[in-house]
N, CA, C and O atoms as a DFTB+ gen file, in Angstrom:
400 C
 N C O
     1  1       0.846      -1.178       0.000
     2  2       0.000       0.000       0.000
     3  2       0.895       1.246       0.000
     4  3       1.847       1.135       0.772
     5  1       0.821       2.528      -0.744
     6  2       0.878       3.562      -0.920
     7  2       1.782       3.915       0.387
     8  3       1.232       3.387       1.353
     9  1       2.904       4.575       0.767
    10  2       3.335       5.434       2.396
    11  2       2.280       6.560       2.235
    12  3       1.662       6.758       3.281
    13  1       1.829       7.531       0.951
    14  2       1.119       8.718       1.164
    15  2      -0.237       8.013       1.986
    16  3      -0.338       8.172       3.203
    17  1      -1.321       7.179       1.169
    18  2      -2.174       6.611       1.254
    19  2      -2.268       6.765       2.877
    20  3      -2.886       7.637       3.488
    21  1      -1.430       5.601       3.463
    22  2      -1.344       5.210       4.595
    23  2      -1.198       6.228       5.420
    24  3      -1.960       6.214       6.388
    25  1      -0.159       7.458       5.307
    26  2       0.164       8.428       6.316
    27  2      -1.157       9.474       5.732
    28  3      -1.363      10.469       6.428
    29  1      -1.770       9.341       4.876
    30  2      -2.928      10.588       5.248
    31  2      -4.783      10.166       5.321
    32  3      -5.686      10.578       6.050
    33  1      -4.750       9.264       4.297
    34  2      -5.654       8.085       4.608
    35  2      -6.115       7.301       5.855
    36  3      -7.292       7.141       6.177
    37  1      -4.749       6.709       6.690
    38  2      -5.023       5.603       7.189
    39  2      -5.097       6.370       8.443
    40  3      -5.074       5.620       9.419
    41  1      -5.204       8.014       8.829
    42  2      -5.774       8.734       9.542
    43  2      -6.716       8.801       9.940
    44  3      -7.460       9.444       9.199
    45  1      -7.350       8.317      11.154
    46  2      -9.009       8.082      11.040
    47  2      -9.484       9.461      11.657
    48  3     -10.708       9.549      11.745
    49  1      -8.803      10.493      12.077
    50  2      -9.111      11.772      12.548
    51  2      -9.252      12.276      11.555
    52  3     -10.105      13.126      11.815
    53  1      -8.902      12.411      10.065
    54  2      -9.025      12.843       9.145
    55  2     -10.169      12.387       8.412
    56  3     -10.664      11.271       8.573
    57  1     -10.713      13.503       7.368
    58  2     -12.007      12.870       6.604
    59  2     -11.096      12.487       5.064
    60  3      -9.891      12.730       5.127
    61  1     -11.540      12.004       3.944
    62  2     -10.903      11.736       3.044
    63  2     -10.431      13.388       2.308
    64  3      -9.375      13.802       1.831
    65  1     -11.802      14.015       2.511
    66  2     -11.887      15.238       1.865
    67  2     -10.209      15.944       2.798
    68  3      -9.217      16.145       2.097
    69  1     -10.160      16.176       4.046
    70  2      -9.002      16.502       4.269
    71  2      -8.181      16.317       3.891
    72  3      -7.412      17.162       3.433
    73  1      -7.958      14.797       3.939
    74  2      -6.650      13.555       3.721
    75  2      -6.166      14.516       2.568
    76  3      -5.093      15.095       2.736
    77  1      -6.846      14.715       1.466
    78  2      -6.585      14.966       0.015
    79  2      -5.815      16.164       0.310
    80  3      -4.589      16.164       0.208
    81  1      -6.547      17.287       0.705
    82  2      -6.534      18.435       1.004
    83  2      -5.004      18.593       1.720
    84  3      -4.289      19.213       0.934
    85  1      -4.412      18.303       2.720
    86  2      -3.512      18.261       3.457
    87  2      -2.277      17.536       2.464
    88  3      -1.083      17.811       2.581
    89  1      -2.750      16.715       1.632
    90  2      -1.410      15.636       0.817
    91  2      -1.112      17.013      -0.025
    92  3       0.018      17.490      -0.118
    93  1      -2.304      17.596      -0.637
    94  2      -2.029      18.172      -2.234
    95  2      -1.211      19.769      -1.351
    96  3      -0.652      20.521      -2.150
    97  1      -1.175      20.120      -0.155
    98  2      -0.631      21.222       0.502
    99  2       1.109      20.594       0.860
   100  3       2.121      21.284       0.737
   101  1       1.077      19.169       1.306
   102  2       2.221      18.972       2.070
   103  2       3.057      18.657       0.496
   104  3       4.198      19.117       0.464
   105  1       2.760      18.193      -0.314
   106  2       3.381      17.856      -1.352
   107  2       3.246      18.653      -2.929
   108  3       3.501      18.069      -3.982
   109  1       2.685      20.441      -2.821
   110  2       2.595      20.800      -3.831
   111  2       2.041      19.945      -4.738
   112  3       2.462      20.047      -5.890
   113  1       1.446      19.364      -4.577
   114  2       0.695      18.298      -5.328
   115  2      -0.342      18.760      -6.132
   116  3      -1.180      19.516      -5.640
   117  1      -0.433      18.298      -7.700
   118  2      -1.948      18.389      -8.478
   119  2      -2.992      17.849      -8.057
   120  3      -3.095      17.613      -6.854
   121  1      -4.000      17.531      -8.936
   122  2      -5.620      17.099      -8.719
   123  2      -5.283      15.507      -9.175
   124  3      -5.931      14.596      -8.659
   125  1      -4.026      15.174     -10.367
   126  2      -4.123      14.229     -11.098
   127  2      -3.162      13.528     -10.190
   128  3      -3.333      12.327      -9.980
   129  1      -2.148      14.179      -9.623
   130  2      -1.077      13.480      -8.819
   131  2      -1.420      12.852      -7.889
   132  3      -1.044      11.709      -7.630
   133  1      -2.425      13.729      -7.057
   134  2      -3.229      13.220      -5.900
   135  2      -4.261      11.942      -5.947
   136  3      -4.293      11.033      -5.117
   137  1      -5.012      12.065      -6.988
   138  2      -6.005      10.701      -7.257
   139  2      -5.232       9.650      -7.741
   140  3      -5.900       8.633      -7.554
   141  1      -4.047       9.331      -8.328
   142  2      -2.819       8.291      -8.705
   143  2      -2.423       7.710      -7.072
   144  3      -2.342       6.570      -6.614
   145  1      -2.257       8.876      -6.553
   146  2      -1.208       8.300      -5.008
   147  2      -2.943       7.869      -4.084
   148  3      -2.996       6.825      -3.434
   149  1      -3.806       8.513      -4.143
   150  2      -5.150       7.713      -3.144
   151  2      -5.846       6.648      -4.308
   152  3      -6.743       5.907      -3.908
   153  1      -5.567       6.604      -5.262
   154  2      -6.175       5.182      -5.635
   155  2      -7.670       5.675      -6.112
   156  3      -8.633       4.918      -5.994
   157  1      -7.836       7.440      -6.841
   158  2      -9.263       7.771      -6.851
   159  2      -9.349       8.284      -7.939
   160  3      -8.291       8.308      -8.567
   161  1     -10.316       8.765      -8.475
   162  2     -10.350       9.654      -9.802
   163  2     -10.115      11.127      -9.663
   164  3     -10.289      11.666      -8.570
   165  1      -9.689      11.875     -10.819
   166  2      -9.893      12.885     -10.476
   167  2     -11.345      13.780     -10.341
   168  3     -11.395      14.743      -9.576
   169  1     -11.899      13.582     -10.730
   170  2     -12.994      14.098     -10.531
   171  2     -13.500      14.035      -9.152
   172  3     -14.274      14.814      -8.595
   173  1     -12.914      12.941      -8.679
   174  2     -13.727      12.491      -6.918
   175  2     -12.594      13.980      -6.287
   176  3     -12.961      14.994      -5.693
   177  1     -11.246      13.586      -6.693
   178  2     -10.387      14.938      -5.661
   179  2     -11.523      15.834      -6.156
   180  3     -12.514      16.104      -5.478
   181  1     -11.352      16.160      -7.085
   182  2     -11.923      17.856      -7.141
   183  2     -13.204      17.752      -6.609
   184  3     -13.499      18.771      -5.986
   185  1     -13.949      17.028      -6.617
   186  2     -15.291      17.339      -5.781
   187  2     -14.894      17.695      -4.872
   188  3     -14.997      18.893      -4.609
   189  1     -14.047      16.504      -3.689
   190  2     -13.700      16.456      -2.681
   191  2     -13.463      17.867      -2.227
   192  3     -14.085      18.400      -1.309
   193  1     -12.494      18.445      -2.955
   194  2     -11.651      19.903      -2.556
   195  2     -12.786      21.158      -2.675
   196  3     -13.074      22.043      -1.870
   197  1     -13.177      20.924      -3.698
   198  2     -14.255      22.824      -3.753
   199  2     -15.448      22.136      -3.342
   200  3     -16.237      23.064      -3.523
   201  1     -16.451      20.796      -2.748
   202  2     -17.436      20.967      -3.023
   203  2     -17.623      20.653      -1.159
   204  3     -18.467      21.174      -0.430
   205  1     -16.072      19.214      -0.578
   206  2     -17.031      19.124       0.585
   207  2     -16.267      19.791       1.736
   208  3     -16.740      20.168       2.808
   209  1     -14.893      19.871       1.277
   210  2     -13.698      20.975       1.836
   211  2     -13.956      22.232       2.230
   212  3     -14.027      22.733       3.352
   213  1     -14.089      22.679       1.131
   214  2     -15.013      23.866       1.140
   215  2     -16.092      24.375       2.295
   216  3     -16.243      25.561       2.589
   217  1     -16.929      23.092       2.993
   218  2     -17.699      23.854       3.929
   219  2     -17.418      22.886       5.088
   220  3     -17.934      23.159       6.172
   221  1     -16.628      21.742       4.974
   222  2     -16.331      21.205       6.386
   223  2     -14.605      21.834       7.280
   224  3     -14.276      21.759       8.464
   225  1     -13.907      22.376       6.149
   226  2     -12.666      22.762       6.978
   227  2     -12.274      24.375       6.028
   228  3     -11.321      24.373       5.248
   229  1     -12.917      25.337       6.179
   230  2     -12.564      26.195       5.284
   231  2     -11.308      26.844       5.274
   232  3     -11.010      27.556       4.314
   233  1     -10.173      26.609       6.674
   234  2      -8.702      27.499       6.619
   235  2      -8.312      26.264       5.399
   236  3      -7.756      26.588       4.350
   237  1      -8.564      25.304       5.606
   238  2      -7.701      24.118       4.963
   239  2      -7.914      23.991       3.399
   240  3      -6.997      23.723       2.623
   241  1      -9.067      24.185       3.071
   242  2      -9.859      25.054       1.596
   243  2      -8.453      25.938       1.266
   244  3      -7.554      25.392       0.627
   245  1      -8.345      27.025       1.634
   246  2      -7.805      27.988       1.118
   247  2      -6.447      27.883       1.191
   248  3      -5.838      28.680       0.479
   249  1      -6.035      27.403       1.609
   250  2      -4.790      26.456       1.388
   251  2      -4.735      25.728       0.377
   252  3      -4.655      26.438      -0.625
   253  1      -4.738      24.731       0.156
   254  2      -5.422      24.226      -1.352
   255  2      -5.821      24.935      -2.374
   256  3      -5.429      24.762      -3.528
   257  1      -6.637      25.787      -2.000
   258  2      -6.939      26.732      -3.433
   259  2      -5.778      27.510      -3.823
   260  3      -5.636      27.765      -5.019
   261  1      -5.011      27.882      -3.058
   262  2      -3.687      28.557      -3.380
   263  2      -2.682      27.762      -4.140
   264  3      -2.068      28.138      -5.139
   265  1      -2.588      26.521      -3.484
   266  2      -1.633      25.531      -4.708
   267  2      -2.421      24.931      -5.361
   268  3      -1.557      24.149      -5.757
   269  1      -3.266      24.593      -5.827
   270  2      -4.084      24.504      -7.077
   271  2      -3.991      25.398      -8.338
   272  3      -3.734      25.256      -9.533
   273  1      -4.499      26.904      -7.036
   274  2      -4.210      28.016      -8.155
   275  2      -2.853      28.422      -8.843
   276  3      -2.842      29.103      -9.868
   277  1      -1.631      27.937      -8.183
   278  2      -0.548      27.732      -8.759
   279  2      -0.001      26.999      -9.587
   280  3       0.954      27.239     -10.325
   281  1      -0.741      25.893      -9.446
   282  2      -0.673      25.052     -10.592
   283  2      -1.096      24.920     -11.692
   284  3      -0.734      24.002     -12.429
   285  1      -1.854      25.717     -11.981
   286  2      -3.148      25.888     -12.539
   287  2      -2.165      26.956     -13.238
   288  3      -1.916      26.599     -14.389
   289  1      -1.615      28.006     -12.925
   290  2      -1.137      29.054     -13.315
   291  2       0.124      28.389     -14.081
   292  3       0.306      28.961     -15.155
   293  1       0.907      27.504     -13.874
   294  2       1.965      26.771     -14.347
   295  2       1.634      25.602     -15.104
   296  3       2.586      24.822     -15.120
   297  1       0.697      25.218     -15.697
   298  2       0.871      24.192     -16.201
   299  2       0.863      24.056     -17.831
   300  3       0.908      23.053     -18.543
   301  1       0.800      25.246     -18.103
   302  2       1.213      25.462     -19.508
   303  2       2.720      25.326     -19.422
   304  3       3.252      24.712     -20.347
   305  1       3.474      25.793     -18.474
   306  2       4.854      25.749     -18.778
   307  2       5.038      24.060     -18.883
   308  3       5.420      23.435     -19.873
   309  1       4.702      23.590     -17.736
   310  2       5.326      21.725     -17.911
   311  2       4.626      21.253     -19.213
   312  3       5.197      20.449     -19.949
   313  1       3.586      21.668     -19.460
   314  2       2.845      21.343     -20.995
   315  2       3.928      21.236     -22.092
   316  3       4.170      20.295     -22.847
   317  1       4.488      22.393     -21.989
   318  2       5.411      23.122     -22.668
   319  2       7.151      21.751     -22.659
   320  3       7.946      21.229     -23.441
   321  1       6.903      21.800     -21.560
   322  2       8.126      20.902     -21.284
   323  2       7.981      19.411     -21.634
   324  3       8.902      18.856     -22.232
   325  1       7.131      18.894     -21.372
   326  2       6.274      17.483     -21.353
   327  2       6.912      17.451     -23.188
   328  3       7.805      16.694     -23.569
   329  1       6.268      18.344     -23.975
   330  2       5.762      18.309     -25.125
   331  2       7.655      18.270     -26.060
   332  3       8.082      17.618     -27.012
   333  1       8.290      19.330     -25.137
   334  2       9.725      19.559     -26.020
   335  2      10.646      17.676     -25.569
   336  3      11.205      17.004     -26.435
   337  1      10.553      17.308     -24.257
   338  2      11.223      16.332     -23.976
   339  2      10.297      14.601     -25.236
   340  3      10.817      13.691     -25.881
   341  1       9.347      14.862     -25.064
   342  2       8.607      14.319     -26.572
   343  2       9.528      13.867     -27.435
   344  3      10.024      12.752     -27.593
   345  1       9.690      14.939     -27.991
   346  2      10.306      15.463     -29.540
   347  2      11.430      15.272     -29.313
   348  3      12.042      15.074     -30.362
   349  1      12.454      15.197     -27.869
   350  2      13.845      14.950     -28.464
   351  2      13.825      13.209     -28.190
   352  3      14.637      12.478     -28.758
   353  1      12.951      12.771     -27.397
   354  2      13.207      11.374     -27.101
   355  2      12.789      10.720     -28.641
   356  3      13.393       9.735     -29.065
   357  1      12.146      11.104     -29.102
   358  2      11.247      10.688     -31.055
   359  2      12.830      11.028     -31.953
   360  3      13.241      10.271     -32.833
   361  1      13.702      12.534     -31.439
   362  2      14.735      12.923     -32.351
   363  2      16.045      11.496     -32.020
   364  3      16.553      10.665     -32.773
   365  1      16.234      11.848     -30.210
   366  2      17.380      10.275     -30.086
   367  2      17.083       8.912     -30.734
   368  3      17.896       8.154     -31.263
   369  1      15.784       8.754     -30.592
   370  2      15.274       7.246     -31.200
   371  2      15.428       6.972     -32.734
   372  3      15.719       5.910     -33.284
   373  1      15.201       8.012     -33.203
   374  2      15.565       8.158     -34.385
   375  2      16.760       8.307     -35.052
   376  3      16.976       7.864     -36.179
   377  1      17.642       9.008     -34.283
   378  2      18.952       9.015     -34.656
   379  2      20.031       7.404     -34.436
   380  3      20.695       6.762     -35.249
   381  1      19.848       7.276     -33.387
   382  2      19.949       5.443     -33.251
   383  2      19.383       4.685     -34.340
   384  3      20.299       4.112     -34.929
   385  1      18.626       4.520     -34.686
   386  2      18.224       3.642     -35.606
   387  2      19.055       3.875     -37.049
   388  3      19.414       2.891     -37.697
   389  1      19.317       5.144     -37.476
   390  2      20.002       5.835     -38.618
   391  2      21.373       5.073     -38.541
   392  3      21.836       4.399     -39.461
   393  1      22.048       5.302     -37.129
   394  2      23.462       4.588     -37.355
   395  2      23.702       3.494     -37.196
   396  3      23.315       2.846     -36.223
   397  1      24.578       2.941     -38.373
   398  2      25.051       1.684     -38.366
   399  2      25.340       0.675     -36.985
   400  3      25.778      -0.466     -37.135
C-alpha cells in the first residue's frame, strides 16, 4: 500500500476530503497526482476539494486553493516541457536507428 495513502488516509481523525486536502498542501501536489497516489479519480479529488472541503474545513480550503491556483497558473509551462522532452526522445530514437 501507498506510504502517502497510509500516512494521510489511514488517519481516522481525518475525513478523506481533508486527507486529500492536506497531501495536495504537504506535497505541492496536483488534482491528477493526488487521485494516482489515493487510488481515486480525479474528478472524486476535485469534488472532494471545492465541493465538501469547502464547507467542512474552510482554513484548509484555502490552502489548497492557493496551490491549485498555482498550478493551474503553471501548467502550460510543464505542458510546454512534457511536449519539447517528446520530440527529443522521437529525435534520439531516431537518430539510433540511422546509425550503423
Amino acid at each position: 500500500m501507498n506510504e502517502f495513502y497510509i500516512k494521510y488516509h489511514g488517519n481516522t481523525t481525518l475525513s478523506r476530503c481533508e486527507a486529500l486536502g492536506q497531501y495536495i498542501i504537504d506535497n505541492n501536489a496536483t488534482v491528477r497526482s493526488t487521485a494516482k497516489v489515493f487510488g481515486i479519480s480525479k474528478s472524486t479529488v476535485h469534488k472532494d476539494i471545492t465541493k465538501v472541503l469547502k464547507h467542512t474545513n474552510r482554513n484548509l480550503y484555502n490552502q489548497v486553493a492557493m496551490v491549485l491556483q498555482t498550478n493551474k497558473q503553471e501548467r502550460h509551462i510543464r505542458g510546454g516541457i512534457a511536449t519539447r522532452d517528446k520530440y527529443q526522445s522521437i529525435r534520439q530514437l531516431n537518430s539510433t536507428k540511422k546509425s550503423p
